[in-house]
N, C-alpha and C positions, 0 to 999 in steps of 0.2 A: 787159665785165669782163675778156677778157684783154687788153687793155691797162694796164686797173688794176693787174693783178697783176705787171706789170713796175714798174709807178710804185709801188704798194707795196714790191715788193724793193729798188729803186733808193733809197725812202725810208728803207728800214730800214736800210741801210747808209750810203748820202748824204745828209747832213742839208743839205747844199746843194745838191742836186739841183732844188728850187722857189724860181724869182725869178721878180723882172721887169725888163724889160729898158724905160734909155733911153739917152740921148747918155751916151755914157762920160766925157763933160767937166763932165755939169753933177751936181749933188749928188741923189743919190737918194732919193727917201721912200718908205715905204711905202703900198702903193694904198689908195686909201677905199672900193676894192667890200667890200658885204655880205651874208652870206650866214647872217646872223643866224633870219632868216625861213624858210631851208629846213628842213625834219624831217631828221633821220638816215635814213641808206639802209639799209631794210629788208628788201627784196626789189627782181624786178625792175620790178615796176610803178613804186616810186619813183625809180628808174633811169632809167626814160622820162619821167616828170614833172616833175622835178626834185629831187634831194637832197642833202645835205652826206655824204661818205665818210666816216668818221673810223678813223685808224688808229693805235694808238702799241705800241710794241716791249716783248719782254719785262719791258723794265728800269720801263718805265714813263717816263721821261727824252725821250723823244721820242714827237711827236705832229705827226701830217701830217692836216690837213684838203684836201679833194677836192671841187668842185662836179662835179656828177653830172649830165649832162642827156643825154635820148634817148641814154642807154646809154654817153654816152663822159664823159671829164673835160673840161669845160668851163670855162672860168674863172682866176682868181688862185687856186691849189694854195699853202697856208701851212703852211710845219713851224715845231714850237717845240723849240728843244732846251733841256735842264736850267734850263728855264725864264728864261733871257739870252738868246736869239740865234730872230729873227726870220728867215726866210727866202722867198720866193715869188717865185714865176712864172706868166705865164698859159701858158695851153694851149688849143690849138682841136682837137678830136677827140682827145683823149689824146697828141697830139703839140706838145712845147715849142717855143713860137715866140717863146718873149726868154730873156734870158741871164738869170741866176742874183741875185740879188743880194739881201745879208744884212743887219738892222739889231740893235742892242741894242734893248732892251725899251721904251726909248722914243724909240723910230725913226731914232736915229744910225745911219749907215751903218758897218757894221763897219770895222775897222784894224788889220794887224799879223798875225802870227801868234798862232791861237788852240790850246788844245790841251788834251783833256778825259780825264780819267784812271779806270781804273777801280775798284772801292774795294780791290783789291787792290794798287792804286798801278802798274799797269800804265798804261804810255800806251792809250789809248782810243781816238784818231782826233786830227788833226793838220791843219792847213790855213791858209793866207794869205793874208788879206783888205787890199785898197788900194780905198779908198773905195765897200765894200760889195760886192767883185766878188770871185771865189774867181783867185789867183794860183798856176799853175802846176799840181804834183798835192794831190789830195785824197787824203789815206788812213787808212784803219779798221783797228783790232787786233783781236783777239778775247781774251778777259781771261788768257789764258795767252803772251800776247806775240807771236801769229802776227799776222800780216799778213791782215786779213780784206775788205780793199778797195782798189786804189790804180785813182785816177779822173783821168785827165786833162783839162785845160780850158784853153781859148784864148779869150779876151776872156769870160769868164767863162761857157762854153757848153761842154760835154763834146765834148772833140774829142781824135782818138785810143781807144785800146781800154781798156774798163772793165774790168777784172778782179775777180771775187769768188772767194776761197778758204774753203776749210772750217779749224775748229777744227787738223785736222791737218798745214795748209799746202797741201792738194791744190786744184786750180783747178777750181772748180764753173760758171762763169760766164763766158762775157765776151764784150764786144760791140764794134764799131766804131763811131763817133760821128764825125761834120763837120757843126760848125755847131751844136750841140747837137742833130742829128735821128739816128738809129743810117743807119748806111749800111757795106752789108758784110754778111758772114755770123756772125751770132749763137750762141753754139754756148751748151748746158749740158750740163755732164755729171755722173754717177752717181756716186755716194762711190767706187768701185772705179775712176774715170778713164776708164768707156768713156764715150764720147759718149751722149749720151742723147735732143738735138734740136738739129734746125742749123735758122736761120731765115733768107734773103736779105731784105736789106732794101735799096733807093734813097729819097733822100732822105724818111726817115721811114716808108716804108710799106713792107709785103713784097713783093718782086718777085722770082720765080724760084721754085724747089721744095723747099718746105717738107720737111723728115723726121723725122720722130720712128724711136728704135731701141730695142730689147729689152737687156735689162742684157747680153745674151752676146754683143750686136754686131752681131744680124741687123736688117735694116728690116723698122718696123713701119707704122709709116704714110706714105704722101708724097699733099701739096697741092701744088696749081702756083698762083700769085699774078704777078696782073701788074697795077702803081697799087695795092695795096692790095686787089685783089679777086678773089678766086676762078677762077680761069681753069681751068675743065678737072677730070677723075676725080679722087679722093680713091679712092687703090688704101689698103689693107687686106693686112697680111700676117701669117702664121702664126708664132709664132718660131720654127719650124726652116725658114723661109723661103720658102714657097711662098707664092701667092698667097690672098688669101682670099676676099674682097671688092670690088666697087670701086661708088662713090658718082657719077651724073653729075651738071656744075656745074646752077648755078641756072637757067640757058635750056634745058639738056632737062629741067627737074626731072618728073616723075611727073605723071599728068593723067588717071590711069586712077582709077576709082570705088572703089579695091581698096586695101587700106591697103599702107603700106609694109612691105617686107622688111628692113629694117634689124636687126642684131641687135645686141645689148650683153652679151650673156651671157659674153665673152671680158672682158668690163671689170668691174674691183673694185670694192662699194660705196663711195660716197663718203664718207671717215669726218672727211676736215679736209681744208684749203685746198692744202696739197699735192699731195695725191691730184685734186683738180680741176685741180691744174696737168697733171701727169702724165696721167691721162684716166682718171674712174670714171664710176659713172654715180648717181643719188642718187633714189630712191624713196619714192614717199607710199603711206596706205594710210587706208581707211574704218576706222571702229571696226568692221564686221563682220569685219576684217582683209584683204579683199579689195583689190586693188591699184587706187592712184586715181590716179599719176600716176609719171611714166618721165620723167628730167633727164638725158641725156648730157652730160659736160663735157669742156673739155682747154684748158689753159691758161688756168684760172680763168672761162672763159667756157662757156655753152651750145653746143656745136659737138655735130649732129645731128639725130635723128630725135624731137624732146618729143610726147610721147603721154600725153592725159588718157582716160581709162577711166570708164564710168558703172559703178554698183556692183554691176551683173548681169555684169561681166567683158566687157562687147562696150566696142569704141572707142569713144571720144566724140569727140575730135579728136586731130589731130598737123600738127605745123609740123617744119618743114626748118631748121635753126638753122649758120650759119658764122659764127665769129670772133661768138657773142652777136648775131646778127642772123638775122632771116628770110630766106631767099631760097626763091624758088620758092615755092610756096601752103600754105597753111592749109585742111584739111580737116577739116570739121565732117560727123558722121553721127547718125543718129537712133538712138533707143536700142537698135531691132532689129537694127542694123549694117549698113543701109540706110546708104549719100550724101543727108547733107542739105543742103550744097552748099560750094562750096570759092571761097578767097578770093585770088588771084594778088599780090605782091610782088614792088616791084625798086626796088634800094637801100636796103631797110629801110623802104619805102613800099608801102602799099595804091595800088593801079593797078586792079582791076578786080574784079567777083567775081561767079559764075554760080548759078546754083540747079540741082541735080541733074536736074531736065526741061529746062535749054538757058537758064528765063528769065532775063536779066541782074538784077542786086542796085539797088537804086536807088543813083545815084551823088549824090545828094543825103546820103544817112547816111553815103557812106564818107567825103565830102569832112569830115563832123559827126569822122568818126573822125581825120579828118589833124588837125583844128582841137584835139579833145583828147587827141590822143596816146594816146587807148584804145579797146577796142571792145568792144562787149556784144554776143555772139555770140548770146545769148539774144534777141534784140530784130529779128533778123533772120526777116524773114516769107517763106520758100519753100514755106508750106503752101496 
């Protein structure tokens, strides 16, 4: 999910931001994948399954569908804007691997400069198409005439830094692109212009040390990333700066019988998809009102410590969650708050899993669990 949540903002503002890419010489159509047959995305289970995303923007005028598989965007990504202008791209793990490219409603490749107004007769977003491919910059207004996106692109692929501005003209966003993959350090920042999180990214993925900051300027959080994955402590800090916390990566993760220490109680309930950007944490509960389940997020994804609760208040399980994935094990306990045995993960794959007396899990069920993409914790026999 938090890649999603870049490709939703990038959609909400880019209505060419999804193509697909071939020879730039020959005529373009649009793809015949279908994605007719997927359910809308529900939850995270349909995430790992398979599911269609579906998003469209206040106005209602734009609409971006998302193929959803084991948790990333998969697939030919299709926006429809004001119901003329066809757009898509594939993507392999939430990262665009062809250039852009747009068709009229019945699959002409776009031509010309196009340019969409808003009903106050403000320009709206602006852009130019040579034989379905986006020519030069892309850019959005906001219905008071500000400048609310201007997107750069080379062979019709975001290249150069993307900028997004608020309502006031102040710069909320922006990122570095070569090749259409972000490469460079991503930054957003707070209606007041402080910084608010810098992201390194090389070709496509995050490399370097992630930081999120508190509205007064102090550090709040830093991950270190190298290829995309987690390398090393997730520090924690107070905002008058001291240190708080710190998380070790996924190869020393926890192996002790004893649940984690993790806290959230410094994090706001999650009320909307912003605050999941930002980092809250979102809570279930039994009808006796007792607490049935603990969601940490930040940047639209699960990142932390998920803890399900049986309804006598003792644990029932918790999973280690980075960037919306598992790392490190899944522990299951029994109702008294006894280990009823814990399940090891690496790269978002079951790899192994032990029974609280030492005996290994049969590796016949977990292979059952790679083949469906889920697993019933309940079915598992350590008694």
């Amino acid at each position: 999910m938090k890649k999603l949540a870049f490709i939703a903002l990038c959609a909400m503002i880019s209505v060419y931001f999804i193509g697909c890419g071939i020879n730039k010489d020959s005529i373009p159509t649009p793809s015949s994948e279908d994605y007719s047959h997927l359910p809308e995305c529900k939850n995270d289970e349909d995430r790992i399954n398979g599911c269609l995303w579906i998003y469209s923007d206040e106005s209602e005028k734009f609409r971006t569908e998302t193929p959803i598989k084991n948790g990333e965007a998969n697939g030919i990504v299709r926006s429809y804007l004001y119901g003329h202008t066809l757009c898509e791209s594939k993507v392999v793990d939430s990262i665009p691997v062809s250039a852009t490219l747009c068709f009229d409603m019945r699959g002409n490749p776009k031509n010309g400069v196009v340019k969409e107004y808003h009903e106050n007769g403000n320009l709206a977003y602006e852009v130019e198409f040579k034989n379905g491919r986006i020519q030069g910059v892309e850019r959005a207004y906001h219905t008071n005439g500000k400048l609310k996106a201007k997107i750069p692109y080379k062979n019709s692929k975001r290249d150069g830094v993307t900028k997004i501005y608020n309502e006031n003209g102040n710069l909320r966003w922006e990122t570095p692109y070569k090749d259409g993959k972000k490469d460079g350090v991503g930054k957003w920042y707070y209606e007041n212009g402080n910084l608010m999180w810098e992201t390194p990214h090389k070709d496509g993925k995050k490399d370097g040390v992630e930081k999120w900051y508190y509205e007064n300027g102090n550090l709040w959080i830093e991950t270190p990333y190298k290829d995309g994955i987690k390398d090393g402590k997730t520090k924690w800090y107070r905002e008058d700066g001291s240190l708080d916390s710190s998380t070790q990566d996924s190869s020393n993760a926890d192996s002790s019988p004893t649940p984690s220490s993790e806290d959230y109680s410094h994090l706001p309930e999650c009320k909307n998809n912003e605050d999941k950007i930002k980092g809250c944490v979102e809570r279930s509960y039994y009808q006796s009102g007792n607490l049935k389940a603990e969601t940490p997020y930040k940047n639209d994804g699960i990142d932390g410590v998920f803890r399900l609760y049986w309804e006598n208040g003792n644990l029932n399980s918790e999973a280690l969650y980075r960037n919306n994935k598992i790392v490190g094990k899944i522990k299951r306990y029994r109702e008294d708050g006894s280990l009823h045995f814990s399940l090891t993960f690496e790269n978002n794959k079951i790899v192994s899993g032990v029974c609280s007396d030492g005996k290994e899990i049969d590796s016949n069920y977990l292979r059952r669990f790679e083949e469906k993409g889920r697993l019933d914790m309940t079915k598992i026999d350590c008694d």
